[in-house]
SERODREN-606873 format. One record per residue (C-alpha): residue in three letters; x, y, z. Coordinates in pm, whole numbers, plus 32768, in hexadecimal, padded with zeros to 4 digits. Example, Ala and Ser with C-alpha at 12.3 -4.5 7.8 and 13.67 -1.06 7.14 Angstrom:
REM SERODREN-606873
Ala84CE7E3E830C Ser85577F9682CA 
//
This chain:
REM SERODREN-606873
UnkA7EAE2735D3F UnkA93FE2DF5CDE UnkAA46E20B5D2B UnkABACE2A95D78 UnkACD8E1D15CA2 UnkADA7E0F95D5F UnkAEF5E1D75DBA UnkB015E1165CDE UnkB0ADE0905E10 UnkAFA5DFEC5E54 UnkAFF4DEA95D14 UnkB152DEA95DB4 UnkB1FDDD335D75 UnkB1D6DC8B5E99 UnkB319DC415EBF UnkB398DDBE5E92 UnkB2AADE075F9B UnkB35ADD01605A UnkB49CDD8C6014 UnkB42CDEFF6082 UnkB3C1DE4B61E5 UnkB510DDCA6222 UnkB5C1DF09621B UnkB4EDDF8B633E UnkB553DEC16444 UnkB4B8DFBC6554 UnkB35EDF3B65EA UnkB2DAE0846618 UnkB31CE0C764A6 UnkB2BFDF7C6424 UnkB156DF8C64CF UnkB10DE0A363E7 UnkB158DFF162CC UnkB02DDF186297 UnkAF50E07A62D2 UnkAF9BE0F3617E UnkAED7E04B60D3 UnkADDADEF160F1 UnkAEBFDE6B5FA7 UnkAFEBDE7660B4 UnkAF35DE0861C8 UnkAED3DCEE613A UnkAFFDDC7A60C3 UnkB0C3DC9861EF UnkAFA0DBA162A6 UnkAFDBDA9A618D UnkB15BDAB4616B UnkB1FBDB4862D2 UnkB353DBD5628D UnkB45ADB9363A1 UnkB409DBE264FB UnkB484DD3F6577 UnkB5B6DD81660F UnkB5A7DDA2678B UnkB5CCDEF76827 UnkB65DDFD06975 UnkB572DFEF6A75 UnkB5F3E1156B4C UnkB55AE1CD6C60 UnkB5EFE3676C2A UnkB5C3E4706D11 UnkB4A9E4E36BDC UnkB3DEE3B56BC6 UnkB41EE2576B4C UnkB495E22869EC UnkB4EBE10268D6 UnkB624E10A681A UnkB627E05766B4 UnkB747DFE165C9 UnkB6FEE06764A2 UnkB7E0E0626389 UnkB99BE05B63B0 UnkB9C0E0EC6525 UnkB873E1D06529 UnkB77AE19F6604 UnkB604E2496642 UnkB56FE2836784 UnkB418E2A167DD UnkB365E3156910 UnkB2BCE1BC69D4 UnkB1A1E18E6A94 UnkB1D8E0E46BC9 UnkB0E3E0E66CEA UnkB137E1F16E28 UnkB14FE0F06F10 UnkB265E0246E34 UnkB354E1746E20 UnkB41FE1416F46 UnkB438DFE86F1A UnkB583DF086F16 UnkB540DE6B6DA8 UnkB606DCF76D8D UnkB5C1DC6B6C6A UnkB4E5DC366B20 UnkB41EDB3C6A2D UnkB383DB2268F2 UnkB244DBE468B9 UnkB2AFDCFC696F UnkB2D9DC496AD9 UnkB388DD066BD8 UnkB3FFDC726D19 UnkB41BDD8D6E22 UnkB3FFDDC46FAC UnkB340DED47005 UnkB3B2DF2C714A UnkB50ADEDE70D8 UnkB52DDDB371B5 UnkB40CDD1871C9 UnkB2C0DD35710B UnkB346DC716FF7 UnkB259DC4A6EC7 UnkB238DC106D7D UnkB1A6DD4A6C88 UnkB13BDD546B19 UnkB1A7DEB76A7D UnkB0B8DE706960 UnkAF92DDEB6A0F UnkAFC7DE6A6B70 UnkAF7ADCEC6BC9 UnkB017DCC26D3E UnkB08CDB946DFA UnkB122DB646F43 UnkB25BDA9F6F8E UnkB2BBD9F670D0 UnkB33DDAFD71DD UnkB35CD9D372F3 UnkB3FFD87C72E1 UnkB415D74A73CD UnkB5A0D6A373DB UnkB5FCD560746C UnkB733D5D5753B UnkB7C0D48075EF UnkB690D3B0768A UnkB5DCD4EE76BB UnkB4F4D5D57598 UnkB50DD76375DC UnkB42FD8487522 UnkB4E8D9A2745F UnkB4B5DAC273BE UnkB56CDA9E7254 UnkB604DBA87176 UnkB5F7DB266FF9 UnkB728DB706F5E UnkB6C0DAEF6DE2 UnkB5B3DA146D6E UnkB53CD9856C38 UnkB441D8A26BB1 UnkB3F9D73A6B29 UnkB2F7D7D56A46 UnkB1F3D9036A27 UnkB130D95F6B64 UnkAFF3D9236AC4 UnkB03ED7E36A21 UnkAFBED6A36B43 UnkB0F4D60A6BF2 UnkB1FFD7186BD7 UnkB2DBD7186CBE UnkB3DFD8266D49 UnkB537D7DE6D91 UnkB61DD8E86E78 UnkB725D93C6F51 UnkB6DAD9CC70BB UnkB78BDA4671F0 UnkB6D6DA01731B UnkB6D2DA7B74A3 UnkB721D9637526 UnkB846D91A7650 UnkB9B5D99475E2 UnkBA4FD850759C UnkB901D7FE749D UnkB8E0D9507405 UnkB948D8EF72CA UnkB8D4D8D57163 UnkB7EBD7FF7125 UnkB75CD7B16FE6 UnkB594D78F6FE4 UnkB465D7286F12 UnkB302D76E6F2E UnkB1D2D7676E5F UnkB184D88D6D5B UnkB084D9506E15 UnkB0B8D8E86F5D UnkB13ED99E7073 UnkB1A7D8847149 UnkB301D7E37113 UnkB2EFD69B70B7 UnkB467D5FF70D9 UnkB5C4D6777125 UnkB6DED5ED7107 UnkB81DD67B71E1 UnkB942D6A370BE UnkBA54D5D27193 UnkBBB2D572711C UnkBB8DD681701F UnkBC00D7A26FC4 UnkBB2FD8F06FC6 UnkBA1CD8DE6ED7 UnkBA4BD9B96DAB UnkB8FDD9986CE7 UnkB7CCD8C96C7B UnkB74AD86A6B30 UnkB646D7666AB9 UnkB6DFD67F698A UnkB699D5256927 UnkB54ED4F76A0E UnkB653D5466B2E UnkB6BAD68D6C19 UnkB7FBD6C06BF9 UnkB8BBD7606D11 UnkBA28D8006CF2 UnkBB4BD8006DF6 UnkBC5BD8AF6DFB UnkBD3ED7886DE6 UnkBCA4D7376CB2 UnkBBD2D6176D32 UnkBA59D6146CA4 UnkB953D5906D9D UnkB844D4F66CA4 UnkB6CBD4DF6D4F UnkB5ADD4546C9A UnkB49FD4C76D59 UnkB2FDD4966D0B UnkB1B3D4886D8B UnkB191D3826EA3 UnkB057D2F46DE6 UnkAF49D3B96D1A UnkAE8CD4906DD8 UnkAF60D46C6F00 UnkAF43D57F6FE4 UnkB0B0D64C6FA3 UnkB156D4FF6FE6 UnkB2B4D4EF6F15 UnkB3A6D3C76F1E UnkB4F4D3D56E9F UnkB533D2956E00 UnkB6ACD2AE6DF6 UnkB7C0D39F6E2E UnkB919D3546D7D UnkBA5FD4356DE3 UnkBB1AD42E6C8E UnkBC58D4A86C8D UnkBCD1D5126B3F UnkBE32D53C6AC8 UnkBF03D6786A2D UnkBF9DD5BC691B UnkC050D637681D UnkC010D7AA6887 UnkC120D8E06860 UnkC19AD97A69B6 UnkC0DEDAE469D8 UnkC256DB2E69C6 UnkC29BDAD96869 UnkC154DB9F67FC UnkC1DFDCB768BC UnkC0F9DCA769ED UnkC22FDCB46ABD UnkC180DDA56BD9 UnkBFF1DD506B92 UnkBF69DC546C5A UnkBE14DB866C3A UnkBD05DC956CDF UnkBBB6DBCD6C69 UnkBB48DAA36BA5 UnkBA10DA3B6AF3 UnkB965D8FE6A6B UnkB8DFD9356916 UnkB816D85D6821 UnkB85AD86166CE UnkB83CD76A6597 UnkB799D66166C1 UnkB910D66E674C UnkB96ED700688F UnkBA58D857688B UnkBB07D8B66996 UnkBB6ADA376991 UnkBCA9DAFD6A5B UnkBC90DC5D6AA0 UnkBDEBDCF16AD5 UnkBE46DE326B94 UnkBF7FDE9E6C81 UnkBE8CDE496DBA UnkBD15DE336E12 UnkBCCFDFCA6E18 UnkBD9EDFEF6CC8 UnkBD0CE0106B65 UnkBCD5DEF96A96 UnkBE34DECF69C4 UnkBDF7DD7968FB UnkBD14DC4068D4 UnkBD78DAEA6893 UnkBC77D9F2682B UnkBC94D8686834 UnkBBB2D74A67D3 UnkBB8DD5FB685B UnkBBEDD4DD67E2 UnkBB5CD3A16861 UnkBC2ED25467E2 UnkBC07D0FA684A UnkBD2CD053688B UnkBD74CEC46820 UnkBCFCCE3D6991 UnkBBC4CEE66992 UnkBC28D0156A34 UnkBBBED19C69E6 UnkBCC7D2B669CD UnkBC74D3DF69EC UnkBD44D51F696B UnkBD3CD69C6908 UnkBDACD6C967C0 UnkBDD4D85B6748 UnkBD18D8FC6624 UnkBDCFDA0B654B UnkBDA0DB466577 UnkBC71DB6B6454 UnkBBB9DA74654B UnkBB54D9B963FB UnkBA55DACD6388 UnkB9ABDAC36516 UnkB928DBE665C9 UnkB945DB9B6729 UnkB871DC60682F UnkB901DC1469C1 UnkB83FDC686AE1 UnkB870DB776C30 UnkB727DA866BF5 UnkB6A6DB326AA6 UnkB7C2DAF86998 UnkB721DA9F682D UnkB801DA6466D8 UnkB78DDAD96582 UnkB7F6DAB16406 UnkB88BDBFC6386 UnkB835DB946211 UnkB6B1DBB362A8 UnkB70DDD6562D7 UnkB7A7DDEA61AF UnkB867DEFB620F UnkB8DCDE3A6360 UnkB9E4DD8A63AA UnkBA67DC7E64A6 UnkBAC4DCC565E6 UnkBA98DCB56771 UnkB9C6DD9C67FE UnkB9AEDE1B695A UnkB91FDEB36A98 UnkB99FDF446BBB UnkB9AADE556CA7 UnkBAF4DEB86DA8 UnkBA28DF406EA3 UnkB976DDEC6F18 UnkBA8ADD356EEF UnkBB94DDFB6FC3 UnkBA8ADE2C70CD UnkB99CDD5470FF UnkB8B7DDD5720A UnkB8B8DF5D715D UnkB721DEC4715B UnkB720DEE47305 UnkB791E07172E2 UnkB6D1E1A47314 UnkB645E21271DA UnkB734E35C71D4 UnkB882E2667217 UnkB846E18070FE UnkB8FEE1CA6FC7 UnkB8CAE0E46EB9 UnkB9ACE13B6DA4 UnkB8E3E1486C62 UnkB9E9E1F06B45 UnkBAA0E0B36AE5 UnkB9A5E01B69B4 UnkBA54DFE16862 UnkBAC8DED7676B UnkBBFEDE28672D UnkBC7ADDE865EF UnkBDACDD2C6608 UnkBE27DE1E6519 UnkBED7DF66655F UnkBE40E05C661B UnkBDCCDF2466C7 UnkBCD3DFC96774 UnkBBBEE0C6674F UnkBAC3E1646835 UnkB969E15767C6 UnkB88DE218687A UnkB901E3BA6924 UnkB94AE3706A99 UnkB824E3A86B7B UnkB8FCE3B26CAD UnkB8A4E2B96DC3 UnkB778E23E6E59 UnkB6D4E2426FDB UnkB61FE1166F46 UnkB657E01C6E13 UnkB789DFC46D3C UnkB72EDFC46BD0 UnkB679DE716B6E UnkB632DDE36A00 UnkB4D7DDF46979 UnkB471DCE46890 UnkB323DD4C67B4 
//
């Protein structure tokens, strides 16, 4: 039998191989990779390159698509499969491994939905609050979510924040955990003496909840006991206020008229980021980004301080992707042909109206042309993806392959 030569890409270095992979940061792309030939394939099981870079999810009036950093400010797009029944639905948040948190019928059916494996969880539409001497039962609206670790792995847990219908005077945030895969919420906790909560991330073995005064509400939440039926206890929750420090006025940076519109909890480096978005009000543009690490010192009586100190604008070599629940930090040097950076999604619809989930389908407008990257670097900011005009049903939402 005659045996067809090896092509000559085939004996490729290993590590030029490698170095072809990390120039095609797309997923889409990058799956085809190992299909060229078994030499390839192979390779990429023994050595994995770096992970790929996350991607738009957005729901267009011609079917869903992903959106893809590619190389400087490009970007690819590709058409995405998403289910029929999960194309009108109010999308919230993401995970690793291609998790998408989403509410199908806007405000309620919440779930959880694999885009790669069409695996499909439920999440709690109902929860039980201890108002006074009294508990009330509620429908919830989930407003961000995240997770202690993947759904599949035994224990996870999932961390949120939640309006509920409960009486005026208790009808605020409130910030809930529950067992991955269960649709029954397991513990809420009413987000008193705070301000409104910004965002949730999971950092340290801890959630992490935001405020807008700048007060982090730390939860470490697990499994009641193994095999405990959905039980979660929250072994503590600490209110840690954090100071400004040594931080430039928006003034002197020449932020005279932009005020603070959003802000996001990123890890990166196992420190915790906390990221400004700027704009002239809450329906405006993105203008600027500042970003700020935290610096934890312990003081000579055995006292912590905790403060916000800012990064420059290179963001030491970081590319920073924000979504409310869903941000995620990565090392430019890992992308040749990248560079550091925050980027963004449109988020100003949710946040300057909160109950746009409760409208008829042909009232709500959620504004899905703001997506882009900041540079801290003149033109600060650049649009990434042609404007698909708004949507009856889902801002844009990361997706993490």
């Amino acid at each position: 039998m005659d045996v067809s030569p090896a092509p000559p890409w085939a004996e490729l270095p290993d590590a030029v191989l490698l170095g072809i992979v990390r120039r095609i940061p797309c997923a889409f792309d990058r799956a085809h990779v190992g299909e060229i030939c078994r030499s390839w394939r192979r390779t990429l099981l023994q050595i994995p390159p770096p992970r790929p870079l996350p991607g738009i999810l957005l729901l267009t009036p011609h079917g869903p698509t992903l959106s893809f950093v590619v190389a400087g400010d490009a970007w690819c797009t590709h058409p995405a499969f998403v289910p029929e029944a999960f194309r009108r639905a109010r999308y919230f948040g993401s995970y690793d491994d291609s998790w998408l948190f989403l509410a199908v019928g806007q405000d309620n059916g919440h779930a959880l939905f694999n885009l790669t494996d069409s695996q499909e969880e439920e999440l709690p539409n109902w929860g039980t609050f201890q108002l006074h001497d009294r508990e009330l039962g509620a429908e919830i609206l989930l407003v961000a979510a995240t997770l202690s670790s993947s759904p599949n792995v035994h224990g996870s847990v999932a961390g949120g924040i939640l309006t509920a219908d409960l009486p005026p005077a208790n009808s605020m945030e409130h910030i809930a955990f529950w067992r991955t895969g269960s649709d029954v919420m397991s513990k809420a906790i009413r987000a008193s003496g705070v301000g409104p909560l910004e965002d949730v991330t999971y950092h340290d073995e801890a959630f992490h909840f935001l405020t807008l005064d700048d007060i982090i509400v730390v939860c470490r939440a697990s499994m009641a006991e193994p095999g405990s039926p959905g039980k979660i206890v929250v072994v503590d929750e600490v209110h840690v206020s954090i100071e400004l420090g040594n931080i430039a006025p928006r003034d002197e940076l020449g932020y005279r008229d932009l005020r603070i519109v959003a802000s996001y909890l990123v890890e990166s480096r196992n420190d915790l980021l906390m990221v400004e978005k700027l704009a002239p009000n809450l329906l405006s543009p993105a203008s600027a980004f500042r970003v700020f690490q935290m610096i934890k010192e312990r003081l000579h009586d055995g006292q912590v301080r905790y403060s916000w100190e800012e990064l420059t604008t290179k963001l030491d070599g970081r590319m920073l992707f924000v979504g409310q629940g869903c941000s995620r930090s990565y090392e430019a040097a890992n992308y040749p042909g990248l560079d550091a950076g925050v980027y963004f999604l449109d988020d100003r619809s949710t946040r300057h109206d909160p109950k746009i989930p409760f409208q008829e389908a042909r009232a709500r407008r959620y504004l899905c042309s703001d997506n882009g990257k900041w540079s801290g670097t003149p033109p600060q900011i650049k649009l990434c993806v042609p404007d698909p005009g708004p949507s009856n049903h889902s801002p844009p939402v990361w997706f993490f392959p």
